[in-house]
C-alpha positions as CSV (number, residue, x, y, z in Angstrom):
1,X,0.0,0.0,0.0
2,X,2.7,2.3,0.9
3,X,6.2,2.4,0.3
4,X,9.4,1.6,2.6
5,X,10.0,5.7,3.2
6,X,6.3,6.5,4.0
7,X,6.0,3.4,6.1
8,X,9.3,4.5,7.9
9,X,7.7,7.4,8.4
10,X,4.5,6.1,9.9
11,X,6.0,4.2,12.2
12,X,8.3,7.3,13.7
13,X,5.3,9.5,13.8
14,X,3.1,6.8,15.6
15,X,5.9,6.4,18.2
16,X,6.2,10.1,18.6
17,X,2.8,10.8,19.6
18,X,2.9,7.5,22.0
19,X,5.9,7.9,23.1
20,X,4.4,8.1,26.6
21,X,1.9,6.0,26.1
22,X,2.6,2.3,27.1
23,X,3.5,-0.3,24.6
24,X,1.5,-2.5,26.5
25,X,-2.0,-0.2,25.9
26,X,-2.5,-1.8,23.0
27,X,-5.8,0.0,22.5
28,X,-4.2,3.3,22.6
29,X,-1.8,3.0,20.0
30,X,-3.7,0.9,17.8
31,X,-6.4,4.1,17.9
32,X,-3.6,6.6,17.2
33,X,-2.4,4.4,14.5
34,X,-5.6,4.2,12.8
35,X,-6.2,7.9,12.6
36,X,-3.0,8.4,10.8
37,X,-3.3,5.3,8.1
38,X,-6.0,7.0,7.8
39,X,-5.2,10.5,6.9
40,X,-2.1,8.8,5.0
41,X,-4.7,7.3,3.4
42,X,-6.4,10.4,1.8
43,X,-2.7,11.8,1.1
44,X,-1.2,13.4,4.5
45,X,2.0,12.7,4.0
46,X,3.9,15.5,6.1
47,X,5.4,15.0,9.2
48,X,3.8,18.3,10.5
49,X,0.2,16.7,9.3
50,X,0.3,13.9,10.2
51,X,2.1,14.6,14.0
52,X,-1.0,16.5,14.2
53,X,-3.6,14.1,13.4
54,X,-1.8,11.7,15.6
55,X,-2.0,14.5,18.5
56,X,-5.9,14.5,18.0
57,X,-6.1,11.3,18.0
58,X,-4.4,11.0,21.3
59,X,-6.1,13.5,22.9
60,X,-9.7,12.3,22.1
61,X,-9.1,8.7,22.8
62,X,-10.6,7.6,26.1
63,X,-8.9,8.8,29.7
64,X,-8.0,4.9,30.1
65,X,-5.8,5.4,27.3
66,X,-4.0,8.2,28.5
């Protein structure tokens, strides 16, 4: 679906936004992760846009997952 470099990049924004979240709140990060396939999905490729979504995400996901 995507290539190596946007993958890559995925991945580093995903643990950026989690990086105090858990690894082991497996709900949390799957949520976050979500949100930005999906806006990488509809062509949000930057690291500024998609640091954001992953933000949002975050911050509206349930207070257990904080």
């Amino acid at each position: 679906m995507f290539d190596a470099e946007t993958t890559a990049l995925l991945r580093a924004v995903l643990d950026e936004v989690c990086e105090s979240v858990s690894h082991g709140e497996i709900g949390a990060r799957t949520h976050v992760a979500s949100k930005i396939l999906e806006a990488a999905t509809r062509g949000e490729v930057s690291l500024d846009g998609l640091r954001q979504v992953g933000r949002d995400a975050l911050s509206r996901a349930p207070t257990m997952w904080r």
